[in-house]
N, C-alpha and C positions, 0 to 999 in steps of 0.2 A: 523544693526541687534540687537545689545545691547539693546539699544531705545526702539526697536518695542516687545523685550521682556521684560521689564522694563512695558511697558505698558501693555503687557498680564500679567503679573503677579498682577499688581494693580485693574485690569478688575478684576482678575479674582477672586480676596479677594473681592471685592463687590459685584459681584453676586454672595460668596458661591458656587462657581464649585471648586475648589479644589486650594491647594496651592505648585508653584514649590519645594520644600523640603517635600514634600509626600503628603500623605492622610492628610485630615482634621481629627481631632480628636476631638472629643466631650468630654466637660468636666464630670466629673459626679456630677451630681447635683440633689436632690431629694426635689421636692418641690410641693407646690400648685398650679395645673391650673386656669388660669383666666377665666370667666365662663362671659357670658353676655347676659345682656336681653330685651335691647334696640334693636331697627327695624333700625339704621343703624349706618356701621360701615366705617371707615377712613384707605382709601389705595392709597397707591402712585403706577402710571406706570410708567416705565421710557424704554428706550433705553438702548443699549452697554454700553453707555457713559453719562449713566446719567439723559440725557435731558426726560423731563415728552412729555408722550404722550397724546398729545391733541385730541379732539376733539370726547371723547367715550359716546357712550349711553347704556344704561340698555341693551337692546342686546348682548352686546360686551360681558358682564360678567356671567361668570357663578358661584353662590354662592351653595355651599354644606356645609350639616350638616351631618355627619354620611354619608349615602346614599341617604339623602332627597335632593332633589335640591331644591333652596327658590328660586321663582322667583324674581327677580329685578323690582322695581314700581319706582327709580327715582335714576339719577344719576346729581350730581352736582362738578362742578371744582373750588376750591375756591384758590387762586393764592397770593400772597403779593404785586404785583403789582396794582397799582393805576387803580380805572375802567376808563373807557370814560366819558370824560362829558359827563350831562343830554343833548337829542336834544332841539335847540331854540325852544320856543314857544311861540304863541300871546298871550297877556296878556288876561286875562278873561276877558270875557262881564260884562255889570253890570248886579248882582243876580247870576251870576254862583260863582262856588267854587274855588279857587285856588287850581291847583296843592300841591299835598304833596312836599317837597324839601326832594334831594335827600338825601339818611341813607348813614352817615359818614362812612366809611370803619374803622371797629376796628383794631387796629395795634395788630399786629402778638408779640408773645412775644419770646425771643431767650437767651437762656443761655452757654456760654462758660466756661464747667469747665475745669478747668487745674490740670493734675495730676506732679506736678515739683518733681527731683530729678534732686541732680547735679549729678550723674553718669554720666560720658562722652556720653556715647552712648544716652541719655537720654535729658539731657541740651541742648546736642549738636542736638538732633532731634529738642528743640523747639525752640532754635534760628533759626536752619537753615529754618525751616516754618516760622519766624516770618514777613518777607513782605508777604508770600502769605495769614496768615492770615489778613495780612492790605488787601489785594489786596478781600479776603471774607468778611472782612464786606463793602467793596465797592459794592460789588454787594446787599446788603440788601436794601428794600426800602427805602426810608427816612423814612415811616411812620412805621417801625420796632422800639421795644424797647428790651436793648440787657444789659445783665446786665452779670459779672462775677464771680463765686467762683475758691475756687482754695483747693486741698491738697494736703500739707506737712505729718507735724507731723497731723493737726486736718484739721479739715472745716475749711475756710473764705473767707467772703463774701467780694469782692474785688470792686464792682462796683454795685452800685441797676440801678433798669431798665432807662438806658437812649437813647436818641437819637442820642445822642453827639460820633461821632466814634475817636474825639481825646481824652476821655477818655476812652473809651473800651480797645483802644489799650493800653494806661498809664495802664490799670489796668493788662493786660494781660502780660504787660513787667511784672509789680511790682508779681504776680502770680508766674511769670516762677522760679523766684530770690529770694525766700524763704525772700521775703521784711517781715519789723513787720505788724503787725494785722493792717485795716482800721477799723474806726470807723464811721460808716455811720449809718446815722440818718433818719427814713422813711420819705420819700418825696411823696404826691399825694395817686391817689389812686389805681396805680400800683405800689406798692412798694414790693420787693422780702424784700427787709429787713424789714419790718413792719410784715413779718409773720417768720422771719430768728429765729430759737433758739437758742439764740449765746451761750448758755452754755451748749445746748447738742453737739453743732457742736465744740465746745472747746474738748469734750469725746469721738470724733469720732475718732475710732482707727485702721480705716479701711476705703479706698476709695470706697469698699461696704454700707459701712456706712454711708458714705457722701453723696453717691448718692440720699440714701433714705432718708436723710433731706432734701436735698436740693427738690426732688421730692413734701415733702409733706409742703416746703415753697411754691414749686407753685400751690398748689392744689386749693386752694381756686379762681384763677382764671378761669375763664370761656374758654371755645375749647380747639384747640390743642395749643402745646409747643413744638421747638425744643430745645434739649439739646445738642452740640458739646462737645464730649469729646476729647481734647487733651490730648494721656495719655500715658503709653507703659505698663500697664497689668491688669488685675484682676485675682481673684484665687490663689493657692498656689500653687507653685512642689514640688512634692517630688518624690520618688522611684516609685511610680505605675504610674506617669501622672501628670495631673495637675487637683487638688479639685476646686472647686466653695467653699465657707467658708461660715459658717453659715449665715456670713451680708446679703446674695446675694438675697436671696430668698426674703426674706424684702423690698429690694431696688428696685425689678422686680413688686415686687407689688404696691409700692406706686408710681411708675413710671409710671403705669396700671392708678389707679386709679387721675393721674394727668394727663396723657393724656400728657404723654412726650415721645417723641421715641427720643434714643440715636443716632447719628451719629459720629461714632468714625474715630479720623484722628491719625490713631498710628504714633506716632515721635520718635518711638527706632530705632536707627541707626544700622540696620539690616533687610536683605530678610527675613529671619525668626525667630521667639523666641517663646518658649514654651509659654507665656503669652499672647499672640494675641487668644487663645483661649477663653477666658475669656472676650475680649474687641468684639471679634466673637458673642460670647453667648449676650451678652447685648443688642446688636444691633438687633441679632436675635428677643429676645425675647421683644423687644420693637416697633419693625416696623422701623427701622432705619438702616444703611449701615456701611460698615466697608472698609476703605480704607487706607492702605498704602501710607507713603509720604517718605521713605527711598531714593530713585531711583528717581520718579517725585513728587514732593510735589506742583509743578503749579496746574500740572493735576490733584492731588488730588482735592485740593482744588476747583478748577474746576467745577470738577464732585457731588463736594460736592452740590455748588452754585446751580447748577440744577437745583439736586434731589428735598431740601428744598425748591425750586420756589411756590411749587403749590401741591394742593394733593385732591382725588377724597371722597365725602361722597355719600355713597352709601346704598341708603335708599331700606330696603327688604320690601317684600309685608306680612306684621303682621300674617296676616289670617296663612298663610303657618310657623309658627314659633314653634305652640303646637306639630306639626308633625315631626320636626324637634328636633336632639339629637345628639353631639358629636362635634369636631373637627372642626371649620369652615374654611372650605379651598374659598379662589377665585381666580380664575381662567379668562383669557379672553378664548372667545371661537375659533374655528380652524379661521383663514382666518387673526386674528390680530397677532401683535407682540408687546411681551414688555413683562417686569419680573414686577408682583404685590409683592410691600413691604404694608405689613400690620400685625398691633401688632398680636399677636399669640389669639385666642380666642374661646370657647367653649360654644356651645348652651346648656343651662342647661333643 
């Protein structure tokens, strides 16, 4: 019975239904809406437990702006996983054309920042995840590039993007353990450090603040980005609750505009902490998940793996967009199942 609640409690911090030590509480935060004006937008389905639900068509969803519904014109599943080989084919005749060869699959980009404090309850959450984060980037494709920051006192860049998952992990120990600064040198032409501002990330005095460097080193890169945050808070407490702090709103935004949802694996070693609010919030307001690894940090992780497998672009029908004003909510229609995560975003 422990187990099986151990598990509804970790369910339940990811879908946002509420958390065993009361009500969910909402930080208070006053900031700018993200507004947008592109004809399609990036949502993940998932299951209980995680797993993306396959095999959805423009049907399935229903897209509202205000009260306008937008119809849906095309729905596509883009995955990290390796496609199928091209089928055999006879070689051409003579005077015919060759086949086009097939378009290389661009590698997914994946950032793991680490918030360290040796506080007990804290260290001791990232140690005790640290096989199942080996056991997460197992599950990445090979053709994944996965780079690390981390804060302390300031940013630092702890790994630029590589393949190689026996540095990931060297970087993520060296993260956890407040190690000296790396000095890494841009390599190629995915480099996070080639766009890294090691002297503003030196002034960052806030993991708010971090975020949103490290956000707008990935901007300049092309689709989506996930970002793993190993961390155990954002925001401030004090007497009324818990603030969101001026950094927040910044960092929500250049998040936005990098096209990074956060996925957060709190390692504070505890069912609950006034600060999980804050790591709530980000996830929310990025299209990303928020799970618990106090009780099961497998299954965290786990579920993490999933979520990040694959995620739907969902192209609206333009015509229908002048009509349209407010809120964009999506929805699947009655007869499916599954929770849509996607970044928060308003029709202008």
């Amino acid at each position: 019975m422990k187990l099986r609640a151990a598990a509804a409690l970790l369910v339940s911090g990811f879908l946002g239904l509420g958390l065993a030590a009361g009500a969910r509480q909402e930080p208070r935060f006053e900031g700018d809406r993200i507004d947008v004006s592109l004809a399609t937008v990036v949502a993940r389905v998932v299951d209980t437990w995680g797993a993306p639900v396959l095999d959805l068509k423009p049907e399935d969803f229903r897209v509202r702006a205000g009260k306008v519904e937008i119809p849906v014109a095309a729905v596509d599943w883009f995955s990290g996983e390796e496609p199928p080989p091209p089928p055999l084919v006879e070689p051409p005749e003579a005077g015919e054309e060759a086949p086009a060869p097939p378009v290389p699959r661009p590698s997914r980009l994946v950032v793991f920042f680490v918030q360290a404090d040796l506080n007990p309850t804290r260290i001791g959450g990232q140690l005790r995840l640290r096989p199942h984060t080996r056991g997460l980037l197992d599950t990445l494709p090979p053709g994944d590039r996965v780079a690390v920051v981390s804060y302390d006192s300031h940013l630092k860049l702890r790994q630029d993007f590589t393949q190689d998952h026996e540095k990931v992990h060297a970087a993520l120990d060296r993260a956890m353990l407040y190690s000296p600064e790396d000095e890494i040198a841009p390599e190629g032409p995915e480099s996070l450090a080639g766009h890294f501002d090691v002297a503003a990330a030196r002034r960052a005095a806030t993991p708010e603040r971090a975020l949103e460097l490290t956000a707008r080193a990935l901007a300049p890169f092309p689709g989506e980005k996930t970002l793993i945050f190993l961390g155990w808070g954002l925001g401030r407490f004090g007497g009324g609750g818990v603030d969101m702090v001026p950094a927040y709103g910044p960092a929500v935004r250049a998040l936005a505009a990098a096209r990074a949802s956060v996925f957060v694996l709190d390692v504070t070693s505890a069912d609950y902490h006034s600060l999980e609010v804050g790591l709530q919030n980000v996830a929310d307001a990025t299209g990303g998940i928020y799970l618990k690894t106090f009780r099961l940090p497998g299954l965290a992780t786990r579920t993490l793996a999933k979520t990040i497998s694959g995620f739907y672009v969902i192209t609206l029908d333009a015509a229908q967009l002048p009509s349209a004003k407010g809120p964009l909510r999506i929805e699947l229609r009655d007869g499916k199942r599954g929770t849509v995560i996607a970044r928060p975003a308003r029709i202008r």
